[in-house]
N, C-alpha and C positions, 0 to 999 in steps of 0.2 A: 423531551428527548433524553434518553438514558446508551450508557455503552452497548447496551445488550443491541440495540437499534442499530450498532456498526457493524455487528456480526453479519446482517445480513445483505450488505455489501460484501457482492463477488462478484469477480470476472467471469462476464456470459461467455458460454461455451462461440468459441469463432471471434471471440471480442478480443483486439491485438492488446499486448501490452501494454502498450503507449495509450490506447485509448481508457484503459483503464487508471492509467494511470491518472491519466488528464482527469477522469470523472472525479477518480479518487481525492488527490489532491488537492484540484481547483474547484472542486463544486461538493457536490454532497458531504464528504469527508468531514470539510475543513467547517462546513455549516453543522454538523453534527459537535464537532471539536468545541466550537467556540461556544455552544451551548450545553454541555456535559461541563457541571464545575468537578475542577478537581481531575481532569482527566489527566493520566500520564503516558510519556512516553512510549515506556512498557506494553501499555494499554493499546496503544496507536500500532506501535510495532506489531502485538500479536493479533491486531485485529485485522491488520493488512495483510500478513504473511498466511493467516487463515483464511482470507477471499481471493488470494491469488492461484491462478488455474497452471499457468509456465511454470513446466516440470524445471527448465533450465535454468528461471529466475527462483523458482523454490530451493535449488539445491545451491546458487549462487547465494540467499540470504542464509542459510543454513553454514557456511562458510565463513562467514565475518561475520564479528565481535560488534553488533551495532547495540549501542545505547539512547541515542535520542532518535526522534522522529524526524530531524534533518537531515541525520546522517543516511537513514533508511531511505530518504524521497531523492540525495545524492545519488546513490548507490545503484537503486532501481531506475532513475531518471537516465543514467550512465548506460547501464544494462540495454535500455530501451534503444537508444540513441544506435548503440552497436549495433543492436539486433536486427535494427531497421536497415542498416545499410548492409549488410551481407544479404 
């Protein structure tokens, strides 16, 4: 497994964002992470924000200063939770 392999995680067209998220985080992602040595935050951040399809979650990470990969899974996990319930 190498990073290039996380680029091609993306959110399917109709796929909400919580569900992606869910994949993201809890399954594939983090199986990809934990076998990539060396991989960083950075890395994690621009790999997510490149598979994600929500114009309104694109422009929300686009707005904050995120540095680590927890901060980005807060932020979007936050995002999701809102989104859902409107």
């Amino acid at each position: 497994m190498v990073e290039d392999d996380l680029h091609a995680m993306r959110q399917n067209k109709g796929e909400s964002l919580r569900d992606y998220v869910t994949m993201v985080k809890h399954q594939q992602f983090n199986e990809c992470c934990n076998t990539i040595p060396k991989i960083t935050d950075a890395s994690i951040i621009r790999v997510f924000k490149s598979g994600v399809r929500d114009r309104n979650m694109i422009q929300e990470l686009a707005t904050k200063k995120i540095t680590t990969a927890m901060k980005l899974f807060e932020i979007v996990e936050r995002y999701a939770r809102v989104n859902e319930a409107i």
